[in-house]
C-alpha positions as CSV (number, residue, x, y, z in Angstrom):
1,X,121.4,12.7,17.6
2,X,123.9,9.8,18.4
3,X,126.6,12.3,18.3
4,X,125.2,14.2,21.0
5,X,123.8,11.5,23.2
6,X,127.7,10.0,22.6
7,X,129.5,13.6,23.4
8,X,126.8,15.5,24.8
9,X,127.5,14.7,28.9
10,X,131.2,15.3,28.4
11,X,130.4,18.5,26.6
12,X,128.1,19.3,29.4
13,X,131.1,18.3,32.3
14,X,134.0,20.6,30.4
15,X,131.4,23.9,30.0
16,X,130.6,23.3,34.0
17,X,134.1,22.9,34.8
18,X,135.4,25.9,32.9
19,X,132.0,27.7,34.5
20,X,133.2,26.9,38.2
21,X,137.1,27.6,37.2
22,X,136.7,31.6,35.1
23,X,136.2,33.1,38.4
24,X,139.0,31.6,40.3
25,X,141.4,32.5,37.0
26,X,139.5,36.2,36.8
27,X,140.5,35.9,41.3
28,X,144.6,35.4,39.9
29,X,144.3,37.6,37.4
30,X,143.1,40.2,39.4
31,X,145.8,40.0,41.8
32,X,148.6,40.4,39.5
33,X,147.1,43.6,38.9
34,X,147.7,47.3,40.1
35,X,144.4,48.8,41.8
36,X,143.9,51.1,39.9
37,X,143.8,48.8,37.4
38,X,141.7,46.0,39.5
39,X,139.3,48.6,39.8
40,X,138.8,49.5,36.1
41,X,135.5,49.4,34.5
42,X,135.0,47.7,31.8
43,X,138.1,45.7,33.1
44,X,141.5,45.4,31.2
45,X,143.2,42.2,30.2
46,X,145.9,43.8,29.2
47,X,147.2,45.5,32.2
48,X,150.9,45.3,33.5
49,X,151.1,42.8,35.5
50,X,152.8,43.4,39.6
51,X,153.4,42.0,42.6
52,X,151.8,45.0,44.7
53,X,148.7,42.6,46.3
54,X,151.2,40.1,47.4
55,X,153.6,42.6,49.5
56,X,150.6,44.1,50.8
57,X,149.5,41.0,52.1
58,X,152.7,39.9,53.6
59,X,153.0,43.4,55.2
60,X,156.0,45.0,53.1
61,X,154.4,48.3,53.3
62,X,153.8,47.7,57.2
63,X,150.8,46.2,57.4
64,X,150.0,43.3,60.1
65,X,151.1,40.1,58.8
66,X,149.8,36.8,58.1
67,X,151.5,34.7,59.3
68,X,150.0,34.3,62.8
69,X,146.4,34.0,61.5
70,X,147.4,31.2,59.0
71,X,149.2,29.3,61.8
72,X,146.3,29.5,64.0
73,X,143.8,28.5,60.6
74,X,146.5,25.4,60.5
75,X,146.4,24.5,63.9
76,X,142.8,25.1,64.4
77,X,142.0,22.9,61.0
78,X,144.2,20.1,61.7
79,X,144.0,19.5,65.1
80,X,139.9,19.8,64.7
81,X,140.3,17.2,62.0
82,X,142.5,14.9,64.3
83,X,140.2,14.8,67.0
84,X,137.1,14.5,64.6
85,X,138.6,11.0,63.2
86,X,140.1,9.6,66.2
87,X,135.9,10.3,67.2
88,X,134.2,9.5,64.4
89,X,136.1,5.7,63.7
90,X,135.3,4.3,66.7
91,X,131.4,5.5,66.5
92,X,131.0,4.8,62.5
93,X,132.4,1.3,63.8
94,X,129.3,1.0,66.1
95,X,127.1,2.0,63.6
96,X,128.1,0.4,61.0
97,X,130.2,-3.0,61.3
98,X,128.6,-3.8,64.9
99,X,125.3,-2.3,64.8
100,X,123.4,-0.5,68.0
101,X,119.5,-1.0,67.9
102,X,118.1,1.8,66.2
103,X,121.4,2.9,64.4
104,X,119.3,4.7,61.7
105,X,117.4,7.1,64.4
106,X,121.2,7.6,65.8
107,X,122.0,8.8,62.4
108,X,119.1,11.1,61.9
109,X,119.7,12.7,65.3
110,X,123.7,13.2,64.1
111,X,122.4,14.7,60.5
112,X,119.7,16.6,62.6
113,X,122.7,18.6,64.5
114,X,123.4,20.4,61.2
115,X,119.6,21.7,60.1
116,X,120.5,24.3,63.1
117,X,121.9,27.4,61.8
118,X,125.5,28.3,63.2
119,X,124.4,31.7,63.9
120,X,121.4,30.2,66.2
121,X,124.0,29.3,69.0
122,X,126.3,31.9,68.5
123,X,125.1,34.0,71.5
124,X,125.1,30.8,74.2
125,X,128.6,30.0,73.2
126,X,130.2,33.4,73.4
127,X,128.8,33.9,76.5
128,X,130.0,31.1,77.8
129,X,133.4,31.5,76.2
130,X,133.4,35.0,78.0
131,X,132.3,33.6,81.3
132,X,134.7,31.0,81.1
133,X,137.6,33.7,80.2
134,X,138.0,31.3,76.6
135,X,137.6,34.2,74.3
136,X,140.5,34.6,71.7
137,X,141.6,31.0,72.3
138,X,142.6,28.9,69.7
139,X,142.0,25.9,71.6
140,X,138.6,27.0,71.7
141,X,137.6,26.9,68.0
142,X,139.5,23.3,68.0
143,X,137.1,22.2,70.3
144,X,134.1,23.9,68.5
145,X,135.0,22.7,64.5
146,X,135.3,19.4,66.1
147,X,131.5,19.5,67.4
148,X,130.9,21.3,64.2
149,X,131.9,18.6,61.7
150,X,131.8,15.3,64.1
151,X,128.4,14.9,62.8
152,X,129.0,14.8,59.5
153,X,131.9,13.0,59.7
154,X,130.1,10.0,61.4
155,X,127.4,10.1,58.9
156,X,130.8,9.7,56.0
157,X,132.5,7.4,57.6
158,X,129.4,5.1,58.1
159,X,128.7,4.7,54.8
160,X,132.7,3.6,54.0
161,X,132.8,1.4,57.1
162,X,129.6,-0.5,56.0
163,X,132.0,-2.2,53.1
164,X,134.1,-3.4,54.6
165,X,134.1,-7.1,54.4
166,X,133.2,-8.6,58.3
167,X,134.9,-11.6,57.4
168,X,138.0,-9.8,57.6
169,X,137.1,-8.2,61.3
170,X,136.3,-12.0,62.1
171,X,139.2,-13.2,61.0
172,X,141.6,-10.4,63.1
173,X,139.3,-11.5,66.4
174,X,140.3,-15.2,66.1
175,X,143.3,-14.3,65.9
176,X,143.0,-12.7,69.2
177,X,143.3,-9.0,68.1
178,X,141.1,-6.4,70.4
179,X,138.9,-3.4,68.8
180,X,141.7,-0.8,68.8
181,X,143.9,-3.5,67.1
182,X,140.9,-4.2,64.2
183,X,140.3,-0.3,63.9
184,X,144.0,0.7,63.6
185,X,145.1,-2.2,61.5
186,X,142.5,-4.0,59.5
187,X,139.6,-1.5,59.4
188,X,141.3,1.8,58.9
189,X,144.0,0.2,56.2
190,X,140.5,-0.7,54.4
191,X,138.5,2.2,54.7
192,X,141.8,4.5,54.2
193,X,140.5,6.4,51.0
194,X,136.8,7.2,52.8
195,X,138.6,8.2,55.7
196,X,140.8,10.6,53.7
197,X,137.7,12.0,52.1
198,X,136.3,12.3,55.4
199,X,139.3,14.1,56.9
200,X,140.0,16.8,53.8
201,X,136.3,18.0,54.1
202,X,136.3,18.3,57.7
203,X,139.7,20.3,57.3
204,X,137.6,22.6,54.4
205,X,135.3,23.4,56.9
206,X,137.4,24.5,59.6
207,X,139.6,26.0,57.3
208,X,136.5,28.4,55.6
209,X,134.8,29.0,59.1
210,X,134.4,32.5,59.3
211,X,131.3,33.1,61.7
212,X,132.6,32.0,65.0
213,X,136.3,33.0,64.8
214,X,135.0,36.5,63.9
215,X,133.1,36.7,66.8
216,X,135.6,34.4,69.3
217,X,138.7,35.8,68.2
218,X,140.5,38.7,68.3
219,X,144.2,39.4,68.2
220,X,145.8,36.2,69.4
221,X,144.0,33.5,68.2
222,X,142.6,35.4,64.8
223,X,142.6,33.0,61.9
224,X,143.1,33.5,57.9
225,X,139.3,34.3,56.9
226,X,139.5,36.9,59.8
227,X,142.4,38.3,58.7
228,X,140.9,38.6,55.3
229,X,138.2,40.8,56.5
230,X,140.6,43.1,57.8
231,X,141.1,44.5,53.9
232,X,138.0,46.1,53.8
233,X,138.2,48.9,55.4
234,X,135.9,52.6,55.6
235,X,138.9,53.8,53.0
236,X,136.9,51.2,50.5
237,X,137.5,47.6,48.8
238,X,141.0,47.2,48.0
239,X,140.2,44.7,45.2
240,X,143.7,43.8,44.2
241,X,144.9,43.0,47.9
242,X,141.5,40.9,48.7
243,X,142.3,39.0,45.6
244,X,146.1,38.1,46.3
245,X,145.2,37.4,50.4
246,X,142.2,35.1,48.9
247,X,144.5,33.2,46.3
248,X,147.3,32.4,49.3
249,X,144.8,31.4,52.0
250,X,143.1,29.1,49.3
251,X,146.5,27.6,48.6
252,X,146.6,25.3,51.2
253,X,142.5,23.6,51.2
254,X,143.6,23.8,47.1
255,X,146.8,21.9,47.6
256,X,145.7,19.2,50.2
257,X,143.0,18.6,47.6
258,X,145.2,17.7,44.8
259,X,147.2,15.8,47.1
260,X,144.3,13.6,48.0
261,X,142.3,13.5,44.7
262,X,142.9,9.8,44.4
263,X,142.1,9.2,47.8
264,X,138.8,11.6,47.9
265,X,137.1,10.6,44.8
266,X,138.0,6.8,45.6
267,X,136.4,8.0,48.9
268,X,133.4,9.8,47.8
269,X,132.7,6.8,45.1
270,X,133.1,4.3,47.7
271,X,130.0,1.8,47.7
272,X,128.9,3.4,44.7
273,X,129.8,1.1,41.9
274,X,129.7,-3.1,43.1
């Protein structure tokens, strides 16, 4: 029994990690594969191996290529996340460091922006977007992911601005700096690992948002998860090119993550342990 008390939550952690990790290897494996071979039932693990799913996705055999709609995903994601910090400091500041009256009913109302289902307001912003001649504008879905997760990113960064030490912020105003000198140079230096948390799950979002750039979009300012729908067709699933075209638009939300591990699990632990 000691045994398992002693080894039983790390047990527990490995079987859940390997659980959430089989069907992204079983995604890879799949698009190494041939369709026909993709497609087989029960499937084979020993099938040759081929590059087929890739070309296909990068337009070899004169498909439409990617490259637009992951530029637009980029520019959409990061300049979203941009605006949503340069938003969310200054108001996480308020709420946190120099407190309104009532800042817990201004959180609530921020948190309560989120219980309303996407697809709820989907018909009042495209027809405004059409009215306004913003349709298939990537500008527009900047402006909308940064409504979308300014919310959220308030509620964050409140919670990592409230530790950091005031005595610090007292000290900078003697010394005669103003609030955009404290928030760039003592309070963001501080609260730099909840900040990147903040910022890499406000990029997840806009990078995964599917419903509104379906709809918004068309040719021009089409991003990745759009372009992703476009392989399935009436012809049927192509499972082997889905896989491959999932894989490569993952590989950039996959590699800002392991970039900023350190920083997001400081981030998300922030507060948690005194």
């Amino acid at each position: 029994m000691r045994a398992v008390r002693r080894h039983g939550p790390g047990l527990l952690a490995w079987f859940a990690g390997i659980a959430f990790f089989l069907p992204i290897a079983w995604m890879a494996l799949t698009s190494f594969h041939s369709e026909a071979d993709a497609a087989a039932n029960p499937p084979s693990f020993t099938a040759a191996l081929t590059l087929d799913g890739y070309r296909a996705f990068f337009g070899s055999g004169g498909g439409a290529s990617p490259w637009p709609a992951l530029a637009n995903s980029a520019v959409a994601s990061l300049a979203s996340t941009l605006l949503v910090l340069l938003l969310a400091l200054p108001a996480a500041y308020a709420l946190s460091i120099r407190p309104v009256r009532k800042w817990t009913d201004v959180l609530f109302f921020f948190l309560s922006t989120k219980m309303l289902p996407a697809v709820a307001g989907l018909l009042p912003v495209y027809l405004f977007a059409k009215n306004a001649g913003l349709l298939d504008n990537i500008w527009l879905l900047v402006v909308l992911y940064t409504s979308m997760n300014l919310p959220i990113a308030v509620w964050m960064m409140q919670s990592f601005l409230a530790e950091v030490p005031v005595a610090v912020i007292e000290a900078a105003r003697v010394d005669g700096a103003r609030l955009p000198v404290v928030l760039t140079r003592v309070v963001a230096p501080i609260a730099l690992p909840g900040i990147a948390a903040t910022a890499l799950i406000c990029f997840i979002f806009s990078w995964n948002e599917l419903l509104f750039a379906r709809v918004l979009t068309g040719v021009v300012a089409e991003t990745a998860p759009v372009f992703l729908t476009g392989f399935i067709t009436s012809q049927g699933l192509f499972l082997a090119k889905v896989c491959a075209a999932s894989l490569v638009i993952s590989l950039p939300v996959l590699a800002a993550g392991f970039a900023a591990q350190d920083k997001l699990v400081q981030g998300l632990s922030l507060g948690a342990v005194k």
